[in-house]
C-alpha positions, -999 to 999 in steps of 0.1 A, spaced: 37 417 354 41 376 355 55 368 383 83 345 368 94 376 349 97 400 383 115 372 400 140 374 366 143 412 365 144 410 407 177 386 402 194 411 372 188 442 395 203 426 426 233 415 405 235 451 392 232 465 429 256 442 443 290 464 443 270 493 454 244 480 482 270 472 511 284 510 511 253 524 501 227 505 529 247 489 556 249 514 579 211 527 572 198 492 579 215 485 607 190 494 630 160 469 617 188 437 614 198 445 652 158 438 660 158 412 641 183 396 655 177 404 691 137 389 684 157 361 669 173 352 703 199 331 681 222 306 707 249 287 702 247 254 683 217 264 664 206 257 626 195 286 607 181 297 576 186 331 565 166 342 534 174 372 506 209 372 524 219 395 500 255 408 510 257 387 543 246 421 567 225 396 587 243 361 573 275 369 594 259 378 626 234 349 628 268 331 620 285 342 648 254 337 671 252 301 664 291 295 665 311 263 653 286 240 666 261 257 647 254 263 608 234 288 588 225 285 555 218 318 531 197 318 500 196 346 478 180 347 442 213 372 428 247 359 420 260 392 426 249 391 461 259 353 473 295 360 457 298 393 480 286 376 510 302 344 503 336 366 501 330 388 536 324 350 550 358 338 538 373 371 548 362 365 585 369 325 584 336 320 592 331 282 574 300 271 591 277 291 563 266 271 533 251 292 500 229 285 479 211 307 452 176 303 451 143 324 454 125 332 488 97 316 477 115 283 464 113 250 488 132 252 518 163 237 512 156 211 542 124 213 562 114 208 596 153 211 608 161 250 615 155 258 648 149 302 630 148 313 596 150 349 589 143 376 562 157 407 568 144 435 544 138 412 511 106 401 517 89 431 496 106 422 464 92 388 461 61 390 436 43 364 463 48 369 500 24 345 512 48 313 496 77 327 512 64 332 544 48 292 540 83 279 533 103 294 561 72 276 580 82 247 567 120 247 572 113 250 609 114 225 635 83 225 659 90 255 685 114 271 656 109 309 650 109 334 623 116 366 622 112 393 594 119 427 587 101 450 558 104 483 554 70 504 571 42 523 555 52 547 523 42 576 544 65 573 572 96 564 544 108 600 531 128 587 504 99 565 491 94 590 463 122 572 443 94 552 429 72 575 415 106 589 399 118 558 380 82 548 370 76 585 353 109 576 328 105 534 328 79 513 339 93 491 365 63 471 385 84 450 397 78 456 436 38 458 436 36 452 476 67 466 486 49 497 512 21 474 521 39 447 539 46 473 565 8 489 566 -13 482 597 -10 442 609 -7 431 572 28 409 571 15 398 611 -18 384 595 5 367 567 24 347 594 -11 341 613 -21 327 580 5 303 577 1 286 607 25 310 626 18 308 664 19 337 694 26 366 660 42 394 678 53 426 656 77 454 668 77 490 644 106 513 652 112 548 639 151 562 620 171 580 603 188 577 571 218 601 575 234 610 540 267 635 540 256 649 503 239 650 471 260 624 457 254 598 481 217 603 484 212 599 447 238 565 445 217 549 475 185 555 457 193 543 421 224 520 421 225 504 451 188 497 456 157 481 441 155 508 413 189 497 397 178 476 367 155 504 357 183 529 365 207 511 342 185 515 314 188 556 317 210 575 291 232 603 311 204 631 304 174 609 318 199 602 348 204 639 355 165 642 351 157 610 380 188 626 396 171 665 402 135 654 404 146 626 434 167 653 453 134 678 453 109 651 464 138 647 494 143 685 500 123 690 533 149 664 548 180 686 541 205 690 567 228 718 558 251 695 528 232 663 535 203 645 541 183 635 575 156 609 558 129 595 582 118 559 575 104 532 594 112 494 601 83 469 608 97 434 625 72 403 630 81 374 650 61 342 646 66 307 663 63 273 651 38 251 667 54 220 685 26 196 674 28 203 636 
């Protein structure tokens, strides 16, 4: 698939799992934006660029990091997704975050002047990593860092078989590199790549915790990459994905719910000060 038309069905999906991702993922990604933060090392009065914001999970925090005196701006390629962060921003009075809709991969929206960009978990939906990855380079003042989070290897992600699930009934393709990012040192040599100086990479091990059956299933197809696709099922091809997702999930079941391993990888790079 063209790349121009992932990036498309990428921004249609996301507006389609925008109502659904904050209930559905907050609390299971929780643990992979608090590294990323904590590698970020934010501190008052510092510019930061926070890319595939998607529902402000990371937006807000860097925001508060950075204060007043600071200022963060989030890009995100879904509608859907700037208007929910841009409301949780306005509910907390938090001013000092400017929106802007745009891919990851798109120009910076100002370069050499962020003293950290970040990606938290969006990184494996862009069609082309390596562009990405160049511009938060770019957008970073010499000594700036970046830090971004992927999900880790397919293996150690028990709900990964979602995939193979949607594909069977519609072919999606839209997330071609989406388990390799997180295999061996591969996002690490990206960043190397790019110019990316002392590359340091942390992998850490959880748990996603569902209650029941219900709220496995709506993490899986609506509030997640899958929900394009998803849309496109009639009620008996949802009851199909539905059953077939649940079995490929079984081993995980915890009396009523669900005890999901998965795995986080986080990859800190640093911007050299003689660029």
């Amino acid at each position: 698939m063209k790349p121009g038309l992932q990036r498309r069905i990428q921004r249609y999906g996301w507006d389609r799992a925008a109502a659904d991702y904050q209930s559905s993922w907050s609390r299971q990604l929780e643990p992979a934006q608090r590294l990323l933060l904590d590698m970020a090392d934010l501190q008052a009065g510092e510019r930061v660029l926070d890319v595939a914001c998607g529902t402000g999970l990371v937006t807000l925090p860097a925001a508060e990091a950075v204060g007043e005196r600071g200022h963060v701006v989030a890009t995100d390629i879904s509608d859907g997704m700037l208007a929910a962060a841009h409301d949780a921003a306005a509910l907390s009075g938090t001013d000092w975050i400017t929106f802007v809709r745009a891919g990851a991969e798109d120009s910076a929206p100002e370069y050499a002047s962020f003293d950290a960009s970040l990606c938290a978990l969006g990184l494996m939906y862009v069609p082309e990593p390596e562009p990405a990855v160049r511009e938060m380079h770019r957008a970073l003042r010499p000594g700036g860092r970046s830090v971004i989070a992927v999900w880790g290897e397919r293996r150690n992600c028990g709900w990964s078989g979602i995939f193979p699930v949607v594909d069977e009934r519609v072919n999606t393709e839209v997330c071609p590199l989406f388990f390799d990012l997180g295999a061996g040192d591969y996002l690490s040599s990206i960043l190397e790549r790019e110019g990316y100086q002392d590359v340091t990479c942390e992998r850490i091990q959880t748990t996603l915790d569902y209650a029941m059956d219900e709220e496995a299933v709506s993490a899986a197809f609506a509030g997640g990459p899958v929900a394009m696709a998803y849309s496109r099922f009639d009620e008996t091809t949802k009851a199909e994905a539905h059953a077939a997702y649940l079995e490929t999930i079984r081993p995980y079941r915890n009396g009523a719910g669900y005890n999901i391993p998965g795995e986080f990888v986080v990859v800190r790079g640093v911007a050299s000060t003689t660029r």
